[in-house]
C-alpha positions as CSV (number, residue, x, y, z in Angstrom):
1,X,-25.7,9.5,108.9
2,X,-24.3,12.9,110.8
3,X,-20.4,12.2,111.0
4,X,-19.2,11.6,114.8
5,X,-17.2,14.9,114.5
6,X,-20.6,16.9,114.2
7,X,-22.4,14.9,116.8
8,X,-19.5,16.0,119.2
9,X,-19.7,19.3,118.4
10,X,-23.4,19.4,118.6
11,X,-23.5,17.8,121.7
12,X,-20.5,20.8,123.0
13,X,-22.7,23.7,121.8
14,X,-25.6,21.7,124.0
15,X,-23.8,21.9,127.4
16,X,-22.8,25.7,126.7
17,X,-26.1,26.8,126.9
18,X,-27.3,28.2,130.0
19,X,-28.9,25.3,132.0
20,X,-31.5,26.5,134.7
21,X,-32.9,24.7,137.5
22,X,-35.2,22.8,135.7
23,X,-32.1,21.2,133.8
24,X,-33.0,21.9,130.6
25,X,-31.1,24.3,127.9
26,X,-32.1,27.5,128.5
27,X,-34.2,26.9,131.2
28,X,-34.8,29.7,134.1
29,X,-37.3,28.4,136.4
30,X,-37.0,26.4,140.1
31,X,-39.0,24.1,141.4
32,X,-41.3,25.3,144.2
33,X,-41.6,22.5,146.7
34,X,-44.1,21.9,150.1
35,X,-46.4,24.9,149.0
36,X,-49.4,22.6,150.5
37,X,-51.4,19.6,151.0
38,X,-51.5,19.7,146.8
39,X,-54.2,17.4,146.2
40,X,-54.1,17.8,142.5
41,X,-50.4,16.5,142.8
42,X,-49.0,19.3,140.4
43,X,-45.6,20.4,139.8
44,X,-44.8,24.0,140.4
45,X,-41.8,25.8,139.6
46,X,-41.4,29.8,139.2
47,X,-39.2,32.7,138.2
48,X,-38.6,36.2,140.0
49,X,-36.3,38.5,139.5
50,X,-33.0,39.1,141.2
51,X,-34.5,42.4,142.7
52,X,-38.3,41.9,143.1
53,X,-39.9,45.2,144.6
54,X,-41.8,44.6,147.5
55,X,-46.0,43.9,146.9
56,X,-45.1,43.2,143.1
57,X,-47.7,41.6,141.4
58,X,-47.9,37.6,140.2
59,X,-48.3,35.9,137.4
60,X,-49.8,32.2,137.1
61,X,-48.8,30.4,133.7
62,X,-50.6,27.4,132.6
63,X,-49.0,25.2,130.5
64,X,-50.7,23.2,126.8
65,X,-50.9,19.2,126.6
66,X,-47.5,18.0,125.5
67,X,-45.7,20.9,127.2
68,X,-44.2,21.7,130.6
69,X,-43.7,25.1,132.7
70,X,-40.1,25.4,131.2
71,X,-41.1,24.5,127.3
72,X,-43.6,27.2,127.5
73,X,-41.8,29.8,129.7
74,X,-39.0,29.5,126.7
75,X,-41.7,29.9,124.0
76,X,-43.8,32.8,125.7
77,X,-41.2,35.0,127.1
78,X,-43.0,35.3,130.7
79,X,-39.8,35.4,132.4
80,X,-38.0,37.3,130.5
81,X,-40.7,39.8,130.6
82,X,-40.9,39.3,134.4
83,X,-37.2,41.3,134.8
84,X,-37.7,43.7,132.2
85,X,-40.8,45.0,134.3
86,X,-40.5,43.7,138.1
87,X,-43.3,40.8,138.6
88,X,-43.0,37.0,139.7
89,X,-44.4,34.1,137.5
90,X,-45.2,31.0,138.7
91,X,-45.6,28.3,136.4
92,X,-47.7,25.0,137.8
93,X,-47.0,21.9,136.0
94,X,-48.7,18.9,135.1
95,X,-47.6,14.9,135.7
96,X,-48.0,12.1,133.3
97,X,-49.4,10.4,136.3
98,X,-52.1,12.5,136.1
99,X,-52.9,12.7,132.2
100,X,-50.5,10.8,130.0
101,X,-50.5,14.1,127.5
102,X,-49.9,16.4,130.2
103,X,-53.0,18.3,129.8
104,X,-54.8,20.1,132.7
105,X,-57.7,17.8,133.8
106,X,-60.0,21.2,132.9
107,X,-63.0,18.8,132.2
108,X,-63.0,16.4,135.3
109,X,-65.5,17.3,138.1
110,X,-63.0,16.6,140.8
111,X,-60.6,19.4,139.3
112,X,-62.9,22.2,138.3
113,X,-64.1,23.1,141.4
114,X,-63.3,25.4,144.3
115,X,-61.6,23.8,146.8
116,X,-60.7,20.5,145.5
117,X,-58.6,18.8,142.8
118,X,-55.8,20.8,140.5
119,X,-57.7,24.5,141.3
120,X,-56.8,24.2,144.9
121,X,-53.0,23.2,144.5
122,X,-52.4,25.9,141.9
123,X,-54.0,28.6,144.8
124,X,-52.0,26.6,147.3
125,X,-48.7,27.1,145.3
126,X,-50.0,30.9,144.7
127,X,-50.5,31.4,148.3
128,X,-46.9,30.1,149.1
129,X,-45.4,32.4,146.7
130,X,-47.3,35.4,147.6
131,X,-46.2,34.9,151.5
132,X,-42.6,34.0,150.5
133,X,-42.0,36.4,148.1
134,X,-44.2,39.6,149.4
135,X,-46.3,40.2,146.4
136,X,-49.5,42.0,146.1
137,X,-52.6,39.2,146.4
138,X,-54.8,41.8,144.8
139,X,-52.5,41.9,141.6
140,X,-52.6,38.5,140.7
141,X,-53.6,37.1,137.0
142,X,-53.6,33.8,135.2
143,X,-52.9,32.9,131.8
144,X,-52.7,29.9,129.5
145,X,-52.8,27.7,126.3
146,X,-55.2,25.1,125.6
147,X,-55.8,22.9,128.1
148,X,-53.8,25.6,130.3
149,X,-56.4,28.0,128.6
150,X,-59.2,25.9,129.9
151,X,-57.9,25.4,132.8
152,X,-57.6,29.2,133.4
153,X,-60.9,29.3,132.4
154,X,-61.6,27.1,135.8
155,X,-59.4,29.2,137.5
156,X,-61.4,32.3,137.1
157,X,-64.3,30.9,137.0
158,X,-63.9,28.8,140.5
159,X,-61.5,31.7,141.9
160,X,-62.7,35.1,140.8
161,X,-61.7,36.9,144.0
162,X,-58.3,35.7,143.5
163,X,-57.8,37.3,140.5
164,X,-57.4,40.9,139.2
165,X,-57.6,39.6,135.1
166,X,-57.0,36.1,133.5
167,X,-55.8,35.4,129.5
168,X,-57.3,32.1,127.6
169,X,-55.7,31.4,124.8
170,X,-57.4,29.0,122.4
171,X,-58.6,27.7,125.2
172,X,-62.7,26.7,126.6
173,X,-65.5,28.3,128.4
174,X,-66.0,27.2,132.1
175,X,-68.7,24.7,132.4
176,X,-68.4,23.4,129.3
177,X,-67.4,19.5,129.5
178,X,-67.3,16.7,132.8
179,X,-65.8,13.6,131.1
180,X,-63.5,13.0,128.2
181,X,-66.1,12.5,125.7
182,X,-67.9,15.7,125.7
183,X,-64.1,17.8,126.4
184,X,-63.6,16.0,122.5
185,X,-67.0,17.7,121.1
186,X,-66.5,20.9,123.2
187,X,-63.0,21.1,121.3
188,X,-64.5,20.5,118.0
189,X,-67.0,23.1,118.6
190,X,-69.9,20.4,119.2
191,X,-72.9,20.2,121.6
192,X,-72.2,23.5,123.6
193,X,-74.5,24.1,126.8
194,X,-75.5,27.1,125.4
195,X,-75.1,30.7,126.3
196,X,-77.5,30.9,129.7
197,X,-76.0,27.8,130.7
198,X,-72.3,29.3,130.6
199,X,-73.1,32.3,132.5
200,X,-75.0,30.7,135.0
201,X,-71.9,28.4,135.4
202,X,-69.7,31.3,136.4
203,X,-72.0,32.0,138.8
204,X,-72.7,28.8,140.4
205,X,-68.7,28.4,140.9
206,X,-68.4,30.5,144.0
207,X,-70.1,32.7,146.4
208,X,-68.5,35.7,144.6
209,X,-70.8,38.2,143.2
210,X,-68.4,40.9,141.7
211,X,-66.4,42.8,140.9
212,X,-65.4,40.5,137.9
213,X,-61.5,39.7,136.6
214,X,-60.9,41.6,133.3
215,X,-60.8,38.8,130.5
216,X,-58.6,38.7,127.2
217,X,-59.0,36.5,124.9
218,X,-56.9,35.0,122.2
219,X,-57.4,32.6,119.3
220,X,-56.3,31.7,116.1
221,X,-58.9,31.7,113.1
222,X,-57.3,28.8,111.6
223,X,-57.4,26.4,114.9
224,X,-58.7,23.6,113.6
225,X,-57.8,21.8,117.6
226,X,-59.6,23.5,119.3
227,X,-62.6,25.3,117.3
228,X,-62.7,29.2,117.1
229,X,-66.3,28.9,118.2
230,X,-64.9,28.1,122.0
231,X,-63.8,31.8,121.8
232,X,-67.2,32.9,121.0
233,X,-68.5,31.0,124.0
234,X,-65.9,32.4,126.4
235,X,-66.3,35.9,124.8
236,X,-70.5,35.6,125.3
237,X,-70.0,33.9,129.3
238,X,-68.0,36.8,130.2
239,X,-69.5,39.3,128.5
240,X,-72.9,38.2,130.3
241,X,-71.0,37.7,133.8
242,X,-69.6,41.3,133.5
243,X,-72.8,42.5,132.4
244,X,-72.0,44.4,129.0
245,X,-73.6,44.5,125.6
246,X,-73.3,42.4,122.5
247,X,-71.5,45.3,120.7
248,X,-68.0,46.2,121.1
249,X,-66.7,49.5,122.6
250,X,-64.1,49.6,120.7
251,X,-63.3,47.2,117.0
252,X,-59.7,47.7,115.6
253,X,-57.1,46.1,113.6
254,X,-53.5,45.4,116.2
255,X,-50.5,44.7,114.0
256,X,-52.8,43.1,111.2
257,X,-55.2,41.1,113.7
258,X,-58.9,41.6,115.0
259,X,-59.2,43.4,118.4
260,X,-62.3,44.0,120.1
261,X,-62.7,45.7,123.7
262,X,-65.8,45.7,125.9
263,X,-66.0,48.6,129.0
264,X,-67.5,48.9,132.4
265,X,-67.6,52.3,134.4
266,X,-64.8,53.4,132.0
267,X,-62.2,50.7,131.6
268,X,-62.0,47.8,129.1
269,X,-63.0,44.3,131.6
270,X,-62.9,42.4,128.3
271,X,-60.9,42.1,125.1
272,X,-61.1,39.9,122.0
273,X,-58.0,39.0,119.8
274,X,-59.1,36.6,116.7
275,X,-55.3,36.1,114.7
276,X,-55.9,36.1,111.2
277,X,-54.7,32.6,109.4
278,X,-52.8,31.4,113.1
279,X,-53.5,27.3,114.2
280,X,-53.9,26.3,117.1
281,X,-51.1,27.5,119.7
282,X,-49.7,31.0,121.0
283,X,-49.2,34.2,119.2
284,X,-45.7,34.9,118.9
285,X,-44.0,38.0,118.0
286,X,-40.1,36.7,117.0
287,X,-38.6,39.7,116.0
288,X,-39.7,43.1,115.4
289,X,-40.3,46.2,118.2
290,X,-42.7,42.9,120.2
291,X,-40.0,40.8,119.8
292,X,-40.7,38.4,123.1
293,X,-40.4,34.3,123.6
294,X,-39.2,31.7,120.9
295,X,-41.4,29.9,117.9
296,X,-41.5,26.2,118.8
297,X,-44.1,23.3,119.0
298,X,-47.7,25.4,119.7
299,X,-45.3,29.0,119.9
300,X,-46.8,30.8,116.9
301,X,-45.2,33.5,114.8
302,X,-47.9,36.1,114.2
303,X,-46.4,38.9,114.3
304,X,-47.6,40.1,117.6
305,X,-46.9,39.0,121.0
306,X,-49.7,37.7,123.1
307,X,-47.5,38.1,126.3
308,X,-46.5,41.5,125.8
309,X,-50.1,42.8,124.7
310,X,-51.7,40.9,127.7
311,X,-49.1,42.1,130.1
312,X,-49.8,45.5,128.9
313,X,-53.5,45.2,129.4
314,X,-53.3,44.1,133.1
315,X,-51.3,47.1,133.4
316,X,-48.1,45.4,134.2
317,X,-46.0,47.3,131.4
318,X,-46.0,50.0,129.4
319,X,-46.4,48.9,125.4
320,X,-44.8,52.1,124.1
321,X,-41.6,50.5,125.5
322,X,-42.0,47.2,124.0
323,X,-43.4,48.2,120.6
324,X,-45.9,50.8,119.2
325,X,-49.4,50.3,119.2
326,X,-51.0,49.6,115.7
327,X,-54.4,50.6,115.6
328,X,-56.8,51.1,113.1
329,X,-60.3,50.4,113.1
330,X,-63.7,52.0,114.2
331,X,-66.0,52.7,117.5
332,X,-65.1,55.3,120.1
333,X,-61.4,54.3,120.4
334,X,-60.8,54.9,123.7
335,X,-57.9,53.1,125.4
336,X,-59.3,52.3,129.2
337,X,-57.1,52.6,131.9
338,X,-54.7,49.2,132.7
339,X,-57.1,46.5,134.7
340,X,-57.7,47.2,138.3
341,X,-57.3,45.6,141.4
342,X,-60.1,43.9,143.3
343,X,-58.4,44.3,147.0
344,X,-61.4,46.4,148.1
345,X,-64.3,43.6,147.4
346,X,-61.8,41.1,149.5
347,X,-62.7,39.4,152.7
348,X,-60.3,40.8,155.5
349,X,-59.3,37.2,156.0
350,X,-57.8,37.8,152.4
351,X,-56.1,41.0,152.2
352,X,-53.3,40.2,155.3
353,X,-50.4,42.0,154.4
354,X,-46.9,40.4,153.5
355,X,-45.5,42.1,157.1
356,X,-48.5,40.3,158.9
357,X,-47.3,37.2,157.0
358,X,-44.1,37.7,158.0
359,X,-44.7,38.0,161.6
360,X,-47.1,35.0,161.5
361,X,-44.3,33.5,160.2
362,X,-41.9,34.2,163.1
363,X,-44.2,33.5,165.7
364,X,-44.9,30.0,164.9
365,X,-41.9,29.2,164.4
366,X,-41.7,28.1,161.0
367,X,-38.7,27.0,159.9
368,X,-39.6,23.9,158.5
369,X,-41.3,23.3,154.9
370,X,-44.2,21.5,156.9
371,X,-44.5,24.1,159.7
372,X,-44.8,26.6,156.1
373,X,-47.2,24.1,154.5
374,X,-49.3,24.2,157.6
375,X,-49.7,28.1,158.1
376,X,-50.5,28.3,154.7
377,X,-53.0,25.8,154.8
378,X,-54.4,27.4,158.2
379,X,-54.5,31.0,156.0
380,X,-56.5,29.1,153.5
381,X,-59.2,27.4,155.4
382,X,-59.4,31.1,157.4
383,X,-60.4,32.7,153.8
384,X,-62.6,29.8,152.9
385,X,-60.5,28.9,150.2
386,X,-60.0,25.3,151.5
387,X,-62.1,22.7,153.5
């Protein structure tokens, strides 16, 4: 048994760490209240920097079961990487109430869908922080882990004109599962709906027909949660949504792990990272020139950093600052230019600008969270975003 003396001094090095809003050690974030009607009754909280440039882009984080927005925010280094490079992160969060192991219901009818369920609160939350904060709509990704994974999988999926580029790691295909039962086989690599069946999926979620977010995808080849196969699926839905062939542009070897790229009109819409000998979790670089989050519960060391390498490929930083590039391999080898943005394919009733916003704003009055609430409800049902 630890003697009382080192409990007391354990419990003093405790309270000297830096405690954020969220109340935990080394916690960063703030909760993001009355950003909607939220019928998927998330938790949001997010993280911006002390001087956020005006129309930077955002960043949606989607926590794994067992985690919250600050375990993962520690572990994955989005925040930190946020200052170093001027973008907001927004980090919705799941309650017990709504799964006991605080996993994304990714599989559940009710929230996989446009306009409904846990996709509409997480574009509520998104639309709140993108009139608040005066960020760039047409710069806006998702990423996450697992069930986050699969739920970003949803969010692309259901939201594609949202979004400029999304990140699964070892995460699902869209489509794949509508009860508990078949999310189990799905994860085990069991009973897929086959290739056609995926694609057509995609484009069954929404009246969008292009252009496509950019994809990256991540998973460990020793995930023995969530089967490797699920990247395959993933890889071969996209691949068919975007319209590219079986065969990579581009096949190479990043710091000691598989990359593959896939191009359209010149720049890389999807890439493939399989991480030799990693389980099931997040690639984490600990030290080194990627150094960037913590290891911890589903934080992986591999040696690379998936949220530095993602970042880089939606064109949010520049990698020779945060480590040099490691590639050897074969194919033509030609880095594309950083993801677009999709602005132009965007319904006017999409693309108001953050001074419109602000005006709007004024004129109504708002100085209420439910006077806020509302207009951004009203700017939601205008883009057909919400019934």
């Amino acid at each position: 048994m630890r003697a009382i003396s080192d409990t007391i001094a354990r419990l003093a090095a405790v309270r000297a760490q830096p405690v954020g809003s969220t109340g935990v050690p080394g916690g960063r974030l703030t909760e993001l209240r009355d950003f909607g009607s939220n019928p998927g009754n998330l938790a949001a909280w997010y993280h911006v920097p002390d001087h956020l440039a005006p129309c930077a882009p955002l960043v949606v984080v989607l926590h794994g079961c067992t985690q919250n927005a600050t375990s993962y925010d520690l572990g994955s280094g989005w925040s930190d990487l946020a200052d170093q490079h001027g973008f907001a992160v927004l980090f919705p969060e799941q309650r017990r109430a709504n799964n006991p192991n605080l996993c994304f219901n990714w599989f559940e009818p009710a929230d996989s869908r446009r306009g409904a369920g846990e996709p509409l609160s997480i574009v509520e939350m998104m639309e709140h922080m993108i009139l608040h904060h005066g960020l760039d709509r047409s710069r806006s990704f998702v990423t996450g882990l697992s069930a986050g994974g699969a739920m970003t999988s949803v969010m692309l999926a259901t939201y594609p004109d949202l979004f400029a580029g999304g990140a699964i790691i070892a995460g699902l295909p869209f489509g794949s599962a509508s009860n508990i039962p078949q999310a189990l086989e799905r994860m085990r690599g069991q009973g897929s709906p086959g290739d056609n069946a995926l694609a057509a999926a995609i484009r069954d979620a929404s009246s969008h027909r292009g252009p496509w977010p950019t994809v990256s995808i991540w998973h460990g080849s020793a995930d023995h949660v969530v089967a490797p196969s699920n990247a395959d699926a993933i890889l071969t839905q996209w691949r068919a949504v975007h319209g590219v062939l079986s065969t990579p542009d581009v096949a190479e070897r990043v710091a000691g792990h598989a990359r593959r790229t896939w191009q359209e009109g010149g720049r890389v819409v999807i890439e493939d990272y399989r991480i030799t000998g990693m389980g099931h979790g997040t690639p984490v670089a600990a030290a080194g020139n990627e150094a960037c989050g913590k290891v911890g519960p589903h934080m992986l060391e591999a040696g690379i950093s998936s949220t530095r390498r993602i970042a880089h490929f939606w064109g949010l930083s520049d990698l020779s600052a945060d480590g040099s590039e490691e590639a050897e391999g074969t194919g033509t080898n030609r880095p594309g230019p950083p993801s677009g943005t999709i602005s132009a394919s965007l319904p006017l009733s999409h693309r108001f600008s953050a001074a419109a916003t602000g005006e709007r704003l004024a004129s109504k009055g708002a100085s209420s969270p439910s006077d806020v609430g509302k207009i951004i409800e009203d700017a939601l049902r205008a883009a057909g975003l919400m019934r």
